[in-house]
C-alpha positions as a Markdown table, in Angstrom:
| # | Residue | x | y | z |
|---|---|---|---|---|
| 1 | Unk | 93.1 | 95.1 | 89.2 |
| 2 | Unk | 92.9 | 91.5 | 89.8 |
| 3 | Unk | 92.6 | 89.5 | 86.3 |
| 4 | Unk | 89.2 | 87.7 | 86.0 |
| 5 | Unk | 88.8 | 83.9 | 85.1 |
| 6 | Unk | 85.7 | 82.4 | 83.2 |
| 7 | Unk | 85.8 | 80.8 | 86.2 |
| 8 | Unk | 84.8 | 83.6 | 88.6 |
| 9 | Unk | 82.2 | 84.0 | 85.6 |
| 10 | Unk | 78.7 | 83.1 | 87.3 |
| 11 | Unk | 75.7 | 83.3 | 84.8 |
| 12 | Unk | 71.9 | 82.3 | 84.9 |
| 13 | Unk | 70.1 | 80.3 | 82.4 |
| 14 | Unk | 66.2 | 81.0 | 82.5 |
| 15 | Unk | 64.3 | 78.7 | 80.3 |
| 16 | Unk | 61.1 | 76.7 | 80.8 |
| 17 | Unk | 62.4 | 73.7 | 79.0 |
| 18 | Unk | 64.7 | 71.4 | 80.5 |
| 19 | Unk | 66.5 | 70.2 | 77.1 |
| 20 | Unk | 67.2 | 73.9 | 76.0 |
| 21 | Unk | 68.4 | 74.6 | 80.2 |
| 22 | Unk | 71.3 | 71.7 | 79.7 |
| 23 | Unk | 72.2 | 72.6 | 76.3 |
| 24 | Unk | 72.7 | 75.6 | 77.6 |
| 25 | Unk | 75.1 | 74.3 | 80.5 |
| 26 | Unk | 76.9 | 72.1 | 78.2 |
| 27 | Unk | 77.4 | 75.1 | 76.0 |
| 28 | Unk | 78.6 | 77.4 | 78.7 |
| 29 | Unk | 80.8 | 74.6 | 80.4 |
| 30 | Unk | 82.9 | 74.5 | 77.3 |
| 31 | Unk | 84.9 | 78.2 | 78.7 |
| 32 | Unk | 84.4 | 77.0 | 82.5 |
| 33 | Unk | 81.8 | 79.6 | 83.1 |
| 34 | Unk | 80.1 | 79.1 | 86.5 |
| 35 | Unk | 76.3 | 78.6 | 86.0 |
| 36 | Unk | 72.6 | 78.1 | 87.2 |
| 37 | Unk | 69.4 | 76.6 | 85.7 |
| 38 | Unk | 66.1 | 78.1 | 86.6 |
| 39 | Unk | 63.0 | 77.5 | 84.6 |
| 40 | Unk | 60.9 | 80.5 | 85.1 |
| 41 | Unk | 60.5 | 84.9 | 85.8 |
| 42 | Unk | 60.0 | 83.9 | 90.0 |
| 43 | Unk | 62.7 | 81.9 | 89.8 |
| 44 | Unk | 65.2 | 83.6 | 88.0 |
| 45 | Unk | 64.6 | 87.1 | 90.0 |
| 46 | Unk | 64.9 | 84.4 | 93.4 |
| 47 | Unk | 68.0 | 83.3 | 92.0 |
| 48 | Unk | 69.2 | 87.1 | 91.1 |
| 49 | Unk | 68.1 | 88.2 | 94.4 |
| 50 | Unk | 70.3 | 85.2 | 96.2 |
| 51 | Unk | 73.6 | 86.0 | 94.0 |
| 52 | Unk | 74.1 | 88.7 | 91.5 |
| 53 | Unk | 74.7 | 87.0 | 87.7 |
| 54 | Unk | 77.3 | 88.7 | 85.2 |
| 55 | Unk | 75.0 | 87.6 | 82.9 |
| 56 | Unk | 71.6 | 86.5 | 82.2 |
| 57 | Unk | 70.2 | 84.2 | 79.4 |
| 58 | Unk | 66.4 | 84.7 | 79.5 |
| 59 | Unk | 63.5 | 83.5 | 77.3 |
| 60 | Unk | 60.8 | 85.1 | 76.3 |
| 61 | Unk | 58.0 | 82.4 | 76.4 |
| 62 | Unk | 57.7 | 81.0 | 80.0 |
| 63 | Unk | 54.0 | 80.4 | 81.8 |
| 64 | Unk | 53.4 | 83.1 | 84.1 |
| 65 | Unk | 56.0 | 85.8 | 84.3 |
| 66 | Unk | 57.3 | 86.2 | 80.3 |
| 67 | Unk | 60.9 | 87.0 | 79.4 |
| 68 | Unk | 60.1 | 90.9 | 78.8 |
| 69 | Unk | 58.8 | 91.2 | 82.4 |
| 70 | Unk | 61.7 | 89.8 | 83.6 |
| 71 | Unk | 63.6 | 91.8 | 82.1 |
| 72 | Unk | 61.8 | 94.8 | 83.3 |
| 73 | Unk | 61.2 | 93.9 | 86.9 |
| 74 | Unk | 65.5 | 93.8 | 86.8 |
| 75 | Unk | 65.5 | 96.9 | 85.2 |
| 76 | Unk | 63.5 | 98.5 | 87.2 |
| 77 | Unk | 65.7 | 97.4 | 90.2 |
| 78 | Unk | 68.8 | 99.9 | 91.3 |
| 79 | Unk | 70.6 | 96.0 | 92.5 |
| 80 | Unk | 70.1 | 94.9 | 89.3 |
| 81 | Unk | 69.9 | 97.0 | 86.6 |
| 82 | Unk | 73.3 | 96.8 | 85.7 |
| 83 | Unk | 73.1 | 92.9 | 84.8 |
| 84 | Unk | 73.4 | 92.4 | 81.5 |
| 85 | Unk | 70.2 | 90.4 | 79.5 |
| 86 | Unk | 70.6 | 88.2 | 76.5 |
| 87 | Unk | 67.3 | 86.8 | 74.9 |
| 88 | Unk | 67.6 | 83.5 | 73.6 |
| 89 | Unk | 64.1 | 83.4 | 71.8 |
| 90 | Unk | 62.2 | 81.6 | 69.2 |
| 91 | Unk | 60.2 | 83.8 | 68.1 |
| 92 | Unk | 62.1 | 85.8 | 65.1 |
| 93 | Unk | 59.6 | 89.1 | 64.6 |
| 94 | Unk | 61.1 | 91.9 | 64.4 |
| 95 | Unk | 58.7 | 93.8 | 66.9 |
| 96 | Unk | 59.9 | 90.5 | 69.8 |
| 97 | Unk | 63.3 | 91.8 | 69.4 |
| 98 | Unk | 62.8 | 95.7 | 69.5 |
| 99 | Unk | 60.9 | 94.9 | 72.4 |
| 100 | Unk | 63.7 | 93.4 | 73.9 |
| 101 | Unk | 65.9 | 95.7 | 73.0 |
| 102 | Unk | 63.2 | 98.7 | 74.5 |
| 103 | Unk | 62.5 | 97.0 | 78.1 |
| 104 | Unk | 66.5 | 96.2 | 78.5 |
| 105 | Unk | 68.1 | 93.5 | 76.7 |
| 106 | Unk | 71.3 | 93.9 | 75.2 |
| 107 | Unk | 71.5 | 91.1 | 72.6 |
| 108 | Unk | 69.1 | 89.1 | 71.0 |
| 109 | Unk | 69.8 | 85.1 | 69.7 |
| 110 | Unk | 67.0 | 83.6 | 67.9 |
| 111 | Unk | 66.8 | 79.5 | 68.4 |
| 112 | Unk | 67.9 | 77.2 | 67.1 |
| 113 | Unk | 71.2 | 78.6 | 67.4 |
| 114 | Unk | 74.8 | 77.8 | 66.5 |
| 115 | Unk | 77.2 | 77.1 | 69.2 |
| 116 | Unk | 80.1 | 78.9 | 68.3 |
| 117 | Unk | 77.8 | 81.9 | 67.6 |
| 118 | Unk | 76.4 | 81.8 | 71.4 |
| 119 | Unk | 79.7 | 81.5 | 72.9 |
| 120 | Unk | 81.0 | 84.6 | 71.1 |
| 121 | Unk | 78.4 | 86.9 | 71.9 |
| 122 | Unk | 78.7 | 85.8 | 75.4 |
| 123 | Unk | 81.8 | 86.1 | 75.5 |
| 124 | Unk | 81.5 | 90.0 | 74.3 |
| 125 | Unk | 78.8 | 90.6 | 77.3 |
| 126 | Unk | 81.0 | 89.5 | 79.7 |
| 127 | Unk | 84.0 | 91.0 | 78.7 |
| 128 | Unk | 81.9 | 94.3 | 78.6 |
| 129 | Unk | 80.4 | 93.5 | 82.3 |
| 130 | Unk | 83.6 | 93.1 | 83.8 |
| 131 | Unk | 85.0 | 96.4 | 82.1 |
| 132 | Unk | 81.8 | 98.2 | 83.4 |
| 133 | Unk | 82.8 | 96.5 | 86.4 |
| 134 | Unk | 86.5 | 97.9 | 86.4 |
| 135 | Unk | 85.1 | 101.2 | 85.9 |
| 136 | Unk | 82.9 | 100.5 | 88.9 |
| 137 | Unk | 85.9 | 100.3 | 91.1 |
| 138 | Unk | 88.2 | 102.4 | 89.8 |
| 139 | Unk | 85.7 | 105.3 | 90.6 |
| 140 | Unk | 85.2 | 103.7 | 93.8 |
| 141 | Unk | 88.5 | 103.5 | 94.8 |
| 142 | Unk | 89.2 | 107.3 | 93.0 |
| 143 | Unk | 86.6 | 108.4 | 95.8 |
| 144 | Unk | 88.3 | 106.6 | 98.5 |
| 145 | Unk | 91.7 | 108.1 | 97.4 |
| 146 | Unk | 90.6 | 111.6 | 97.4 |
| 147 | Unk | 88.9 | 111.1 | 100.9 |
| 148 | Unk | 92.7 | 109.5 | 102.0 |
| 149 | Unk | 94.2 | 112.4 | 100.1 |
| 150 | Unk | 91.7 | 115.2 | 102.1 |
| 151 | Unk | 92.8 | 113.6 | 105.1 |
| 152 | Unk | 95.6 | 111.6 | 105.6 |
| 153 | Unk | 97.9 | 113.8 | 103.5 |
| 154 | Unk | 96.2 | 117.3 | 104.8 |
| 155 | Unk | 96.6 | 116.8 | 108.4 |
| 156 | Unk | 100.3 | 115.9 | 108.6 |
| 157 | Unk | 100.9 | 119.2 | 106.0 |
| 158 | Unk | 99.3 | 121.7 | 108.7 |
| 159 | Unk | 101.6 | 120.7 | 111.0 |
| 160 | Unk | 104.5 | 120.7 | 108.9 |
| 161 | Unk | 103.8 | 124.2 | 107.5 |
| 162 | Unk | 102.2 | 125.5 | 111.0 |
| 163 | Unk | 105.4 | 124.9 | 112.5 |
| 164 | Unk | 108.0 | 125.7 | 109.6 |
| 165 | Unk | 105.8 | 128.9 | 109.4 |
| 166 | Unk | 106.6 | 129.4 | 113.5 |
| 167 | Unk | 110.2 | 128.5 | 112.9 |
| 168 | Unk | 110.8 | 130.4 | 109.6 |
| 169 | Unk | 108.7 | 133.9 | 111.6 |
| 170 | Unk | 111.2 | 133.5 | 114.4 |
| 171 | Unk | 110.7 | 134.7 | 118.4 |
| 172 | Unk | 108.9 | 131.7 | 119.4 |
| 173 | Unk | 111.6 | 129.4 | 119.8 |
| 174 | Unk | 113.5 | 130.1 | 123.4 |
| 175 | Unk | 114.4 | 126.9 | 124.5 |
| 176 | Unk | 116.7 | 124.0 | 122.7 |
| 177 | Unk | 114.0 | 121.4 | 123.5 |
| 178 | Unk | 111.1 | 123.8 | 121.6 |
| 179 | Unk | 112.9 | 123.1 | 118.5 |
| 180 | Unk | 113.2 | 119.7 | 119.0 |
| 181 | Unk | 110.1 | 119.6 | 119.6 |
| 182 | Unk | 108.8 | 121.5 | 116.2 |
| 183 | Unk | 111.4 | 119.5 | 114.0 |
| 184 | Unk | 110.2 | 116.0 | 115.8 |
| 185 | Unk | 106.8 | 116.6 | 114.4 |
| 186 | Unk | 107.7 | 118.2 | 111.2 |
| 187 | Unk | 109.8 | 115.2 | 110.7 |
| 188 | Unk | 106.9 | 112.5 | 112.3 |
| 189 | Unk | 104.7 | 114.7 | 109.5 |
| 190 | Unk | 106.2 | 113.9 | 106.4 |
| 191 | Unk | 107.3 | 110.1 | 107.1 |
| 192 | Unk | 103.2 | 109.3 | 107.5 |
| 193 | Unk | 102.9 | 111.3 | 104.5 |
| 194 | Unk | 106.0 | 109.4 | 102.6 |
| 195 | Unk | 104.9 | 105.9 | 104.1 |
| 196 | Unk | 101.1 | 106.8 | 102.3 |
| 197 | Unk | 102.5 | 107.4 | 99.3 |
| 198 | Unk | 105.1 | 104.6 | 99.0 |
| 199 | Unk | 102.3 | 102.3 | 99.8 |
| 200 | Unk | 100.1 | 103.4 | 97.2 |
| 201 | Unk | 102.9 | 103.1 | 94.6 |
| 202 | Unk | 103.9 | 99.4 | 96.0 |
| 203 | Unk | 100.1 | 98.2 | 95.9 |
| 204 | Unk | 99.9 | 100.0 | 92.0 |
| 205 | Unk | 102.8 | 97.7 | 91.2 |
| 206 | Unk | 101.7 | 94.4 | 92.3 |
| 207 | Unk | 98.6 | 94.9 | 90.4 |
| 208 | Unk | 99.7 | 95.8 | 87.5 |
| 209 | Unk | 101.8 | 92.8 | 87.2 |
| 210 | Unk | 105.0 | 94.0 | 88.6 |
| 211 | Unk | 107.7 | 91.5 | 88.1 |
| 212 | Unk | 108.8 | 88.9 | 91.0 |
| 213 | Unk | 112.2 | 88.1 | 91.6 |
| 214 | Unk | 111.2 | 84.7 | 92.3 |
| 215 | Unk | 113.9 | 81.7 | 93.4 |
| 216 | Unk | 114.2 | 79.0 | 95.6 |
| 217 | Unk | 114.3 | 80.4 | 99.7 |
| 218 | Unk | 114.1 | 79.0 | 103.4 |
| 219 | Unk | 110.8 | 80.5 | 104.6 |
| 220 | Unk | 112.3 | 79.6 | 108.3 |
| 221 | Unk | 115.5 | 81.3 | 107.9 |
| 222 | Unk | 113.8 | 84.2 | 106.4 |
| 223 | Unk | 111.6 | 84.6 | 109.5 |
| 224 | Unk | 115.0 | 84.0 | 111.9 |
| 225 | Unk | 116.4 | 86.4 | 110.3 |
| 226 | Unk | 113.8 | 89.1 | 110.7 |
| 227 | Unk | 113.0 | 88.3 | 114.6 |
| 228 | Unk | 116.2 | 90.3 | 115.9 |
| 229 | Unk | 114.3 | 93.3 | 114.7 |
| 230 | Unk | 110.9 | 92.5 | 115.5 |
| 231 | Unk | 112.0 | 91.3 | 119.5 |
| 232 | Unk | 113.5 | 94.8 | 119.9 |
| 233 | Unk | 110.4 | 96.9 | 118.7 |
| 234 | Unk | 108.4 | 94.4 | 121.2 |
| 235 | Unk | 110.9 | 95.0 | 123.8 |
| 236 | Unk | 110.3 | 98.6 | 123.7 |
| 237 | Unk | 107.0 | 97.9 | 124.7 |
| 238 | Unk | 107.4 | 95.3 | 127.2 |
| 239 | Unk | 106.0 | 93.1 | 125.1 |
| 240 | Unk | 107.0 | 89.2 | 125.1 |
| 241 | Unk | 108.0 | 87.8 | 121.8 |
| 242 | Unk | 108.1 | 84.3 | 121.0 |
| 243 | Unk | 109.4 | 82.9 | 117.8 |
| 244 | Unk | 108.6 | 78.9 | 117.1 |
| 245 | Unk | 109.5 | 77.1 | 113.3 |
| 246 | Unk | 111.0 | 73.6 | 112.5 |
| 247 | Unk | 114.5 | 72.8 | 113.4 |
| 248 | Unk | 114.4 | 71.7 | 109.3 |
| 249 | Unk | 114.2 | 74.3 | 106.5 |
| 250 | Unk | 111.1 | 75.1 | 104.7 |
| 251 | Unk | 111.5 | 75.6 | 101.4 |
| 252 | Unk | 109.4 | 77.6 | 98.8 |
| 253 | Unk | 109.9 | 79.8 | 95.4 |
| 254 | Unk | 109.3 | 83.4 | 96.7 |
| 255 | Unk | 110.5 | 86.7 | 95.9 |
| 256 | Unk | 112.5 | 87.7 | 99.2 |
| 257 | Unk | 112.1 | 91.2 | 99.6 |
| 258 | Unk | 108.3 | 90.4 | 98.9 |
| 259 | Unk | 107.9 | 88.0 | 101.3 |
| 260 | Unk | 110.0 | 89.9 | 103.6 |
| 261 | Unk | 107.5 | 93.1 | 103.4 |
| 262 | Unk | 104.4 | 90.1 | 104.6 |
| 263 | Unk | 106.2 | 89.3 | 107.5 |
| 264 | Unk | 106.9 | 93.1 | 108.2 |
| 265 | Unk | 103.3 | 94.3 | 107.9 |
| 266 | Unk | 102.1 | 91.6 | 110.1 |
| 267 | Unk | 104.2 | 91.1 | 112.7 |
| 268 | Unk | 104.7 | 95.1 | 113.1 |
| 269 | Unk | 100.9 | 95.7 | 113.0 |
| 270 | Unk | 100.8 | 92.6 | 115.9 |
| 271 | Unk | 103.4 | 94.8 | 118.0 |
| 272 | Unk | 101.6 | 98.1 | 117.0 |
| 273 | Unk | 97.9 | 96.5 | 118.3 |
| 274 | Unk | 98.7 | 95.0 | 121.2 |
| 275 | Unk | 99.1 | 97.4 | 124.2 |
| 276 | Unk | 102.0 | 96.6 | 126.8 |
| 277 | Unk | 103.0 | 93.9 | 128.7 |
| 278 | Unk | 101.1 | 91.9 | 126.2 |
| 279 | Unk | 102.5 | 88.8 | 123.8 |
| 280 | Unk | 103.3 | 88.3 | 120.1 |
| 281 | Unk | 103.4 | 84.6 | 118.9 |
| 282 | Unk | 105.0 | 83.8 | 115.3 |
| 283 | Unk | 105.1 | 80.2 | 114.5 |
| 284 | Unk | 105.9 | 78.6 | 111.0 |
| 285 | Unk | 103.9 | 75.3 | 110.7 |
| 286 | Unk | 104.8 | 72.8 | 107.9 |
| 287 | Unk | 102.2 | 70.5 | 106.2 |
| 288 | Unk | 102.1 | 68.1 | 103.1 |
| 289 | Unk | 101.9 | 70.5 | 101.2 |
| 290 | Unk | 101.9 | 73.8 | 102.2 |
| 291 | Unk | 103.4 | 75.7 | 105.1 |
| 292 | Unk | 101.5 | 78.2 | 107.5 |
| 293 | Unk | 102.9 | 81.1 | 108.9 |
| 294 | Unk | 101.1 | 82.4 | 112.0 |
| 295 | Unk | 101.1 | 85.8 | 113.4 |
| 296 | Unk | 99.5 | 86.1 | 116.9 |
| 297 | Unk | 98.9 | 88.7 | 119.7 |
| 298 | Unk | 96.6 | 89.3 | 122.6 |
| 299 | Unk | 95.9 | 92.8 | 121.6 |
| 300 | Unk | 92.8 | 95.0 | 120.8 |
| 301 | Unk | 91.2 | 92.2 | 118.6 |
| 302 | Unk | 89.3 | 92.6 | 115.5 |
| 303 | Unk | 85.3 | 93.3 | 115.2 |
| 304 | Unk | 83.3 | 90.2 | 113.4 |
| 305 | Unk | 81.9 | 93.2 | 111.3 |
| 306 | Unk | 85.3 | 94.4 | 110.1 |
| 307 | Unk | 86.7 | 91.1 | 109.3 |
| 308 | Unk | 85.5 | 90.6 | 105.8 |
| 309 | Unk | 86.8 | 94.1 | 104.8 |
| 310 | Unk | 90.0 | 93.7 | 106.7 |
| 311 | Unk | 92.0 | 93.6 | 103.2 |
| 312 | Unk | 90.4 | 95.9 | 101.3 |
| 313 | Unk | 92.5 | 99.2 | 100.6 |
| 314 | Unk | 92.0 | 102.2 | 103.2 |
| 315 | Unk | 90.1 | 100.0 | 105.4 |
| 316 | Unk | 90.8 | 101.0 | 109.0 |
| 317 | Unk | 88.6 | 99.1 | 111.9 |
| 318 | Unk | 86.6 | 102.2 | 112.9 |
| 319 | Unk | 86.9 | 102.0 | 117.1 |
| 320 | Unk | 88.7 | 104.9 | 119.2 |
| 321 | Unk | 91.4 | 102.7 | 120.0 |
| 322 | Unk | 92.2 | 100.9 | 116.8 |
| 323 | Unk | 92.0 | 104.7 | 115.1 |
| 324 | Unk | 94.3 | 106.0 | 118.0 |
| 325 | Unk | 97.4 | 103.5 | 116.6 |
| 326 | Unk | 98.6 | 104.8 | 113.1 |
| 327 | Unk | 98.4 | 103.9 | 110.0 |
| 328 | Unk | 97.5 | 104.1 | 106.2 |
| 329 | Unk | 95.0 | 101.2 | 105.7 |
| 330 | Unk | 96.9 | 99.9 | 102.9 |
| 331 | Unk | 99.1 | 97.7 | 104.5 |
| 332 | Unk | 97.0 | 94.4 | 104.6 |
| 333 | Unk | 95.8 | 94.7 | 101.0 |
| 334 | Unk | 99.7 | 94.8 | 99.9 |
| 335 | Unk | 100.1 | 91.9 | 101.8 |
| 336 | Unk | 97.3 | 90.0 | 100.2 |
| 337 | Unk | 98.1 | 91.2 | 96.9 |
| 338 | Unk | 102.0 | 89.5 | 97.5 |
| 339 | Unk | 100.6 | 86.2 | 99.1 |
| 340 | Unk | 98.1 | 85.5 | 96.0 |
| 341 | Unk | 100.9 | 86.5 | 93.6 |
| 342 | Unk | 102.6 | 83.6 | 95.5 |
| 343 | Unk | 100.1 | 81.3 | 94.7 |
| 344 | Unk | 99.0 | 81.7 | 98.6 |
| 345 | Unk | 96.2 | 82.4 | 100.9 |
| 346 | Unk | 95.8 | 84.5 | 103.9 |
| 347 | Unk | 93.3 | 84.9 | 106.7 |
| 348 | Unk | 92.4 | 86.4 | 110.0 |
| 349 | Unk | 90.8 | 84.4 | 112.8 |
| 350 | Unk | 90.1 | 87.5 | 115.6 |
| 351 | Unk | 88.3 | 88.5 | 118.8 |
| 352 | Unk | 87.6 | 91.9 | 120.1 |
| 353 | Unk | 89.4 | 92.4 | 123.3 |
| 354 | Unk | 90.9 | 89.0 | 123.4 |
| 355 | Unk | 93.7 | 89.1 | 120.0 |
| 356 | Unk | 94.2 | 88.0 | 116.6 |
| 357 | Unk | 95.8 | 85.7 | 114.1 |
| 358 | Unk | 96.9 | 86.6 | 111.0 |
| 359 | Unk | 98.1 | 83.5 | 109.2 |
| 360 | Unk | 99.0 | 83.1 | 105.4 |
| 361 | Unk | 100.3 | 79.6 | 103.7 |
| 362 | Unk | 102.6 | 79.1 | 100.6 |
| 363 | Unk | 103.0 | 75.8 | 97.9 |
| 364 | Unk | 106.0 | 74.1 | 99.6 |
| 365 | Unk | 108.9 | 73.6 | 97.3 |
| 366 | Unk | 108.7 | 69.6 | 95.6 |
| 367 | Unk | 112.1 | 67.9 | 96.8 |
């Protein structure tokens, strides 16, 4: 799981008054929260329907739509129903706060308030809203596994125990080439089923933190030194491969073998997606400060649709021929996961039918 900042912490303050509204901001500005002032019910559930908050601060005494119906109106909402609502009241009767508490809230402040006090029971909302939100994903992604599992893993074992079963009964084997044959895809069979696996373990360990050997390394003779591989894979194709960097080295802190696996995944999956005859284009591009590393083809493209989910884990662009090349649909989140562990970005710019660029950029080493 990626950790979460205050900063990628986005709550909304809903309060008629303007004084309480910036207090409020001030307050919440002291951990960096992200944050927006709206000073009544239409407004707030305007705002809530535009971005979803990880938390909301809501009176109780606005003109028109009060607090509780708010608070309700959320509640009653299968999008919203999970955002946490804090009432930040003045009115201190008991029966205001148990009817909070009944149509939804799950704190209750009573004004005027202390600071400190505020910031620690928001801090405890939000710490529970991103662990309901963990649990979110994790069941998410537990679905998503078992649907890989179902298929990815069951397919390649029928035909390695449909054919060991052939092999191991006997008679059906009368020519050499048969049981080259049988022990090609037996073989073909359990590397898919050995490449899932080892991705799955390799994307658990970089986000749980897994340690980078990280030192001082030429990006450009790292991607020299690759190209002799990648020009023969394109060559068996009759693909064109062109490889263009800086006569100068590029230097930045990276963990080789990590970086190593980017260029891998990227270039491979350029070779894989583009049919014959076509061209693959790797240049390294130095800037002030960053450099850019572009990976370019004229292959099958990329969808607009599929580009936003392009990194997320078991995604697969769902057209005959893009499902026709194999593949696990873990590769590009790995590669994500290493270039923001590098203090990077990556990106796709694509066309279907026309080709795609993957490019990623690194901090450049000071001199």
């Amino acid at each position: 799981m990626v950790k979460v900042q205050n900063t990628d912490i986005y709550i909304l303050v809903v309060d008629d008054t303007q004084t309480n509204r910036e207090v409020m901001a001030r307050i919440l500005a002291r951990r960096k929260y992200q944050n927006k002032l709206v000073a009544n019910g239409e407004e707030a559930l305007a705002a809530v329907a535009e971005r979803l908050p990880d938390l909301i601060l809501l009176d109780i005494s606005m003109p028109g739509m009060d607090g509780f119906e708010v608070c309700e109106r959320l509640k009653a909402d299968e999008r919203t129903r999970h955002i946490p609502v804090m009432f930040i009241s003045a009115h201190d009767a008991t029966e205001d706060k148990l009817r909070a508490f009944h149509v939804g809230g799950v704190d209750y402040i009573t004004k005027p308030f202390k600071i400190e006090e505020v910031l620690a029971r928001v801090e405890t909302q939000v710490t529970l809203a991103i662990q309901r939100k963990s649990i979110i994903e994790l069941s998410e992604l537990k679905d998503q596994l078992l649907r890989t599992v179902s298929h990815d893993l069951k397919n390649p074992l029928h035909v390695i125990m449909g054919y060991s079963s052939l092999l191991m009964e006997g008679g059906y084997v009368t020519k050499p080439e048969d049981l080259t044959m049988m022990s090609r895809a037996i073989f073909n069979s359990a590397e898919r089923m050995y490449t899932l696996v080892t991705n799955l373990l390799e994307l658990s360990q970089i986000e749980d933190g897994a340690q980078l050997q990280m030192m001082p390394l030429s990006l450009t003779q790292l991607c020299a030194d690759m190209m002799p591989e990648f020009e023969l894979n394109a060559q068996a194709k009759h693909q064109t491969f062109t490889f263009q960097a800086p006569l100068d080295a590029v230097n930045v802190m990276g963990d080789t073998m990590r970086l190593g696996q980017v260029l891998s995944n990227l270039v491979s999956n350029a070779i894989k997606y583009t049919p014959e005859n076509g061209h693959v284009f790797v240049t390294i591009q130095k800037n002030a400060t960053d450099v850019q590393v572009c990976v370019q083809d004229n292959g099958l493209g990329i969808p607009p649709e599929a580009i936003p989910q392009l990194f997320d884990k078991f995604f697969r662009v769902n057209t005959t021929k893009h499902r026709s090349v194999e593949g696990t649909g873990l590769g590009l989140s790995i590669v994500k996961a290493i270039i923001e562990q590098h203090n990077g970005k990556i990106w796709v710019e694509s066309e279907l039918g026309v080709g795609s660029k993957f490019i990623f950029s690194l901090p450049i080493m000071a001199s």
